[in-house]
C-alpha positions, 0 to 999 in steps of 0.5 A: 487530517491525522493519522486517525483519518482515513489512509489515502488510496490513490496508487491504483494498487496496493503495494503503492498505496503501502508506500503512500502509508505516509505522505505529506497530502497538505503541508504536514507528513502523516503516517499512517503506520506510525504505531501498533494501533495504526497499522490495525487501522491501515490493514482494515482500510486496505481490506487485506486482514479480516476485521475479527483476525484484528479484533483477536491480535488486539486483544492476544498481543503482548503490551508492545507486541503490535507497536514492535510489528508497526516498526517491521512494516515501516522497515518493509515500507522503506526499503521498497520505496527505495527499491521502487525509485531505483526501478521506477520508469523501466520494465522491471528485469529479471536482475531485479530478482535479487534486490527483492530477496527481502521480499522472498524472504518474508513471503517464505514466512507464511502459513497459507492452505486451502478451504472448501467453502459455500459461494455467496448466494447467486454464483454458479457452483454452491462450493469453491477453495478459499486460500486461508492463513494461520494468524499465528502472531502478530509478525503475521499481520505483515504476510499481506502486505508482502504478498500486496508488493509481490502482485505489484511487482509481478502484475505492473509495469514499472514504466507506469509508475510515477510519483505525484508532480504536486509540490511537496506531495511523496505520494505515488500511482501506477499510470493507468489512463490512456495515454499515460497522461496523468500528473497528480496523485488526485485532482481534488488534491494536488490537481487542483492546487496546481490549476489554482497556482497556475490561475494565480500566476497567470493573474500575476503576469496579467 
């Protein structure tokens, strides 16, 4: 598994599977993000950027330019992770407002209106209002991933957010299951390592 293979998706929302943009899901740490082409490839997978808007920054975008706006993202990702850790595991209080300055900051940036468009074919009214975005530059390209952190931290409690308990595993998940009972980032990944760890020792004291 490299960088080119598919981005993990196991945070039950977007603003943690950002996060989760780089991992360790074996033995190596990935990123995803890890340069200009990376984060196309990243905004594709999440569905949070139109396939042809990517196809255009590609082909616009200075020698660089896109590399310059990966670093940007990784930037954001960092400073939220650290933000997320710091209030992880509590609801999320209104003091919290202004550690998130960063995030309104970009959010101001962006350029959204409004367009009246046809549904798809079986919806009850034939017209609705779509929120669109001017994709002026490729420093664009990071206004979905901030309004991606803004939903998670207005729409999820952070009581629910934990990080995986496999060993060596950075990746993270809000905790949606009955119960509040899950573990790992995935059984088929840390899950099951962990039963077969188990098993072997269990071999071991036998």
């Amino acid at each position: 598994m490299d960088s080119r293979s598919p981005a993990i998706f196991v945070g039950d929302t977007l603003g943690l599977d950002f996060l989760n943009s780089v991992a360790t899901p074996v033995d190596v740490p990935i990123d995803w993000i890890d340069d200009g082409e990376g984060l196309l490839r990243w905004l594709e997978q999440a569905g949070l950027v139109p396939r042809e808007t990517l196809a255009a920054m590609r082909k616009q975008a200075l020698p660089g330019g896109l590399d310059k706006v990966a670093h940007q993202a990784r930037s954001l990702r960092e400073w939220f992770r650290t933000f997320v850790n710091s209030h992880r595991g509590k609801p999320l209080a209104s003091e919290a407002l202004n550690d998130l300055e960063p995030l309104n900051r970009l959010l101001e940036r962006d350029e959204g209106f409004s367009r009246i468009v046809t549904r798809k074919p079986g919806e009850d009214r034939e017209l609705c209002l779509q929120p669109m975005r001017k994709w002026r530059s490729p420093e664009s390209l990071l206004l979905p991933i901030g309004e991606a952190l803004g939903r998670f931290v207005c729409t999820e409690d952070f009581s629910d957010v934990k990080a995986c308990e496999g060993h060596a595993c950075t990746l993270m998940f809000v905790d949606h299951t009955r119960g509040r009972r899950r573990r790992w980032c995935s059984m088929a990944m840390c899950g099951n390592r962990s039963k077969q760890a188990a098993h072997r020792h269990r071999l071991k004291q036998s």
